[in-house]
C-alpha positions in Angstrom: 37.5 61.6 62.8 38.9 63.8 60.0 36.8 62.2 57.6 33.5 62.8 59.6 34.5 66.5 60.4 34.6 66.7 56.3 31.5 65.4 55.8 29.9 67.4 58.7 31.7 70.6 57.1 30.2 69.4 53.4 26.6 69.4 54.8 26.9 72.8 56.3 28.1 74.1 53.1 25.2 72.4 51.1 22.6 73.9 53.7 24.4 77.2 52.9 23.8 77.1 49.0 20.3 76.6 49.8 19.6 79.6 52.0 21.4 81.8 49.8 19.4 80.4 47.1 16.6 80.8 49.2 17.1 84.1 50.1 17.2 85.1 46.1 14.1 83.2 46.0 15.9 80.5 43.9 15.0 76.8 43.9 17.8 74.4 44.6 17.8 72.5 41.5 20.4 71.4 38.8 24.0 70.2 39.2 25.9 70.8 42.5 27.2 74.4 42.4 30.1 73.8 44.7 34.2 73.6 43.4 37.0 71.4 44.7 38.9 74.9 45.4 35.7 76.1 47.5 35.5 72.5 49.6 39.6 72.9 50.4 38.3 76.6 51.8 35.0 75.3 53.4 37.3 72.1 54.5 40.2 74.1 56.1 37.6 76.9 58.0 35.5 73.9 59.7 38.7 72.2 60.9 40.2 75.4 62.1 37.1 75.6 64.8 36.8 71.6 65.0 40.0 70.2 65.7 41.8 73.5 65.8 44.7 75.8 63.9 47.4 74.0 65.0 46.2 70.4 64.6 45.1 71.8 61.2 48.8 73.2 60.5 49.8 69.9 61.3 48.0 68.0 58.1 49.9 67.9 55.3 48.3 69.7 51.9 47.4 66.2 50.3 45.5 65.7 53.5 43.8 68.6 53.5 43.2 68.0 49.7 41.9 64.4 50.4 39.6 65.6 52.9 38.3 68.1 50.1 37.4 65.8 47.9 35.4 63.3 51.1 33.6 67.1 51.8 33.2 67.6 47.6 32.0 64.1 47.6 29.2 64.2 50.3 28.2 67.5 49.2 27.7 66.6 46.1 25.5 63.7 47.0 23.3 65.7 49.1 22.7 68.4 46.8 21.7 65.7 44.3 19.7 63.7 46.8 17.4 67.0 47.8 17.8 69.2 44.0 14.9 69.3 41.9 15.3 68.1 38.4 15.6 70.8 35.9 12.9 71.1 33.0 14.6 69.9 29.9 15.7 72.3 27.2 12.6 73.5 24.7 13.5 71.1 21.6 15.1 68.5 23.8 14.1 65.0 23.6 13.4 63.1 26.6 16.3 60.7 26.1 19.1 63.0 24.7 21.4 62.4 27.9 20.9 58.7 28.2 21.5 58.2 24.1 24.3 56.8 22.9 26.6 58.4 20.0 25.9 55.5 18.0 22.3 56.2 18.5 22.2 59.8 17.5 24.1 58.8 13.9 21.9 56.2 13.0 19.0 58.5 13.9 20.3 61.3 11.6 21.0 58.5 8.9 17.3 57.7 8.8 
């Protein structure tokens, strides 16, 4: 049940970003914005109103830290799942993220 109410709390953060982005007339777009620290404070607020204080005050910090990281997590993936994809960089070849090191010194060698 924990794990859900995580996940439940990581979408509502996620669909936070994007208003506020919205509301600077922003697109969402790019990496997931969100920190560990932030999910632990999104995470502990939604459980405080889900489950309430004192089952919260119950969990331990590595639960609450665990759950964190489940809310991160999902976050995460939604953001990803719904982001645009940034333009590359003027000057940037198509491939530079996917290339290799070894692949970048034998193409300055040539």
């Amino acid at each position: 049940m924990l794990e859900k109410e995580a996940r439940t709390a990581a979408e509502s953060w996620v669909e936070a970003w994007r208003a506020q982005l919205g509301r600077q007339g922003r697109r969402v777009a790019g990496g997931w914005p969100g920190t560990i620290p932030e999910a632990q404070v999104v995470v502990r607020a939604h459980l405080a109103r889900a489950v309430g204080q004192q089952r919260l005050a119950a969990l331990g910090s590595h639960e609450v830290e665990r759950l964190a990281r489940v809310a991160y997590a999902r976050a995460r993936q939604q953001w990803l799942a719904h982001a645009e994809r940034e333009p590359p960089e003027s000057g940037a070849r198509p491939n530079d993220d996917h290339e290799s090191l070894e692949d970048r010194r034998t193409a300055n060698e040539s």
